[in-house]
C-alpha positions as CSV (number, residue, x, y, z in Angstrom):
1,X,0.0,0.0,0.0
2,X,1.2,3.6,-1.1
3,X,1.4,5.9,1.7
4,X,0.0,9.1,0.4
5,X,2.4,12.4,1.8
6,X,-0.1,15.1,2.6
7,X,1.4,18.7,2.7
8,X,-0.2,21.2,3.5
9,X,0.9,24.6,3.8
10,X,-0.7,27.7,5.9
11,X,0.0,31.4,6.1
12,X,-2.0,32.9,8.5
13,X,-1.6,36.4,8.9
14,X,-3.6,38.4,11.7
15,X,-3.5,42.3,11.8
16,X,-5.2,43.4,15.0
17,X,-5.4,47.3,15.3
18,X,-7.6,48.7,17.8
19,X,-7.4,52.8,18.3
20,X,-8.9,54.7,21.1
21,X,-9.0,58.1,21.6
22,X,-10.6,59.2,24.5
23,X,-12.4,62.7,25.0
24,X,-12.7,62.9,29.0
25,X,-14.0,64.9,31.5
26,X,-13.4,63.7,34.9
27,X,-12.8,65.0,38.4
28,X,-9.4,63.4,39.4
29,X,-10.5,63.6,43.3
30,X,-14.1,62.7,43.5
31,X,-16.9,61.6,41.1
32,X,-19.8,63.9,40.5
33,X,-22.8,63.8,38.9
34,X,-22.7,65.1,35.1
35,X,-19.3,63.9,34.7
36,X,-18.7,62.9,30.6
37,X,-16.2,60.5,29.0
38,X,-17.0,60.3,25.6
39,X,-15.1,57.4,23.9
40,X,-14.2,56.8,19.8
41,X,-13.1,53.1,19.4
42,X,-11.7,51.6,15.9
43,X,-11.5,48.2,15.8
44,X,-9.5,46.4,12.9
45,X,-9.2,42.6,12.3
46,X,-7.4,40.9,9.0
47,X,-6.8,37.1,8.9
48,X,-5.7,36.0,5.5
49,X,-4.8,32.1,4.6
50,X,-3.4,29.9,2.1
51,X,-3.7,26.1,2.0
52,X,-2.2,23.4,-0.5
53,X,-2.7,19.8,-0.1
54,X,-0.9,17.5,-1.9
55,X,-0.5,18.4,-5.6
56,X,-4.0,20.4,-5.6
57,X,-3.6,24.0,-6.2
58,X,-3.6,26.6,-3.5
59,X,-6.4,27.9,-2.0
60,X,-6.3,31.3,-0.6
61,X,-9.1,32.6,2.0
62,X,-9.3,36.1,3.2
63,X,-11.6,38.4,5.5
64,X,-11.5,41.0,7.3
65,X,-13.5,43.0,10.3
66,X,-14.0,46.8,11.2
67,X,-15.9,48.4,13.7
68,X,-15.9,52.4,14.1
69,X,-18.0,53.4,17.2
70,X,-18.7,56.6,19.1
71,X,-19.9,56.9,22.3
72,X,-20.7,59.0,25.2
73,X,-21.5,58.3,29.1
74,X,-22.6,61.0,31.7
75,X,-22.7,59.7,35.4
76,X,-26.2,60.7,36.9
77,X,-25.9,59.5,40.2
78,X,-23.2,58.3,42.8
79,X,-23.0,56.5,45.8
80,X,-20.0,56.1,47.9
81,X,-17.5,56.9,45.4
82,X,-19.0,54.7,43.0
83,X,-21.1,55.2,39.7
84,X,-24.8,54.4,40.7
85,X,-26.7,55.2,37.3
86,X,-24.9,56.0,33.7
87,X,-26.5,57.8,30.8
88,X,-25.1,56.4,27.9
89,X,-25.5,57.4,24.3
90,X,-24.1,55.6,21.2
91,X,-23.4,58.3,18.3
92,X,-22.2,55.7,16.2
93,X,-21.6,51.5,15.8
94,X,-20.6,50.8,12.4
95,X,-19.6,47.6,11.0
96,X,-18.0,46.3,7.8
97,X,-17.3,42.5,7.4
98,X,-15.3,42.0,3.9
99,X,-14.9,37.9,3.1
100,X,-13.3,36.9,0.1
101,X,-13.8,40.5,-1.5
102,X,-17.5,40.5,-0.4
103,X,-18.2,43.4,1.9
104,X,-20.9,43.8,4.1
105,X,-21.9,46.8,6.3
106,X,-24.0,47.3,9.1
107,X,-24.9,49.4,11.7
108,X,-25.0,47.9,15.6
109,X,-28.7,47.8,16.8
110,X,-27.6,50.2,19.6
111,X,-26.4,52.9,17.4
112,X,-28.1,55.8,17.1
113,X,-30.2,54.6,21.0
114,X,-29.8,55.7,24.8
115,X,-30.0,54.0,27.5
116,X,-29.2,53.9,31.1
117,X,-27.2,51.9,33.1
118,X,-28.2,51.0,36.7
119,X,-25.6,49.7,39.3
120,X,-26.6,48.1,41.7
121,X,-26.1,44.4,43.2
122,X,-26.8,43.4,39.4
123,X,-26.3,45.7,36.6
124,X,-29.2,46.7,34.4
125,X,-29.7,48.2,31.4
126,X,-33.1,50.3,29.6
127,X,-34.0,52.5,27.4
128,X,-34.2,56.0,29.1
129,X,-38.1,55.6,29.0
130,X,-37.3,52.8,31.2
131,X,-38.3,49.7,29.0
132,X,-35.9,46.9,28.3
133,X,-34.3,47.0,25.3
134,X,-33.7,43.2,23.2
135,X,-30.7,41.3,25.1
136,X,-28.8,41.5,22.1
137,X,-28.8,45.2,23.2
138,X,-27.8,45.2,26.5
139,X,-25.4,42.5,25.7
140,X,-23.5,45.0,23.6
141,X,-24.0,47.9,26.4
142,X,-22.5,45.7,29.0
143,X,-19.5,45.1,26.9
144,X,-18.7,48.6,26.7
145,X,-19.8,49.9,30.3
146,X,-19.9,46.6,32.8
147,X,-16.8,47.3,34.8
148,X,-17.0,50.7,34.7
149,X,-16.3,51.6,38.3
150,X,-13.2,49.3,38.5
151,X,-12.2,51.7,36.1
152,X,-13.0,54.9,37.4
């Protein structure tokens, strides 16, 4: 029996670039109500791969990933040092996805919404009016803002 030799070749390139500028306005001493941090994160991603196998030919796979969001929080209460309730608006949350020369855009379902953070033994998250937004929502919210008084 002929032992076939499988060879098989990847370059895998990742290009992670992630730029944040941050606009803030903070006391350095205490926290107080109306206090704004408004954040501008760019998020890039790049994987790029090419297999062979054998004598077949090479195949090549690309993509890529961007995200460009704006954002802005404004404490509206504090207790004990801490951040009780957060106002937080998202200006922006776009998205482009690019696979094999196929680009796709979107815009992040919180983009464009406000909502407001409480902190409390659990975090929660609505709309200012007070409903609940979807959890794919406050998922995305609680990305951004779950820690925020560790890092205050």
């Amino acid at each position: 029996m002929k032992k076939k030799i499988i060879t098989i070749a990847i370059l895998l390139t990742i290009a992670i670039y992630m730029i944040s500028a941050q606009s803030v306005k903070l006391k350095t001493k205490q926290l107080e109500i109306g206090d704004t941090r408004t954040t501008h994160n760019k998020l890039f991603m790049e994987l790029n791969m090419a297999v062979s196998i054998g004598d077949q030919e090479i195949q090549e796979f690309s993509m890529n990933n961007s995200e460009n969001k704006v954002s802005t929080a404004v404490i509206k209460k504090v207790e004990v040092d801490k951040i009780a309730e957060l106002s937080v608006e998202y200006q922006e949350y776009l998205i482009n996805n690019n696979k094999n020369g196929e680009s796709t855009d979107s815009i992040a379902p919180v983009s464009g919404k406000k909502y407001i953070i409480l902190y409390d033994e659990d975090i929660i998250v609505t709309y200012e009016d007070g409903t609940k937004p979807p959890q794919d929502e406050i998922d995305l919210v609680l990305n951004d803002y779950e820690e925020q008084n560790d890092n205050e």
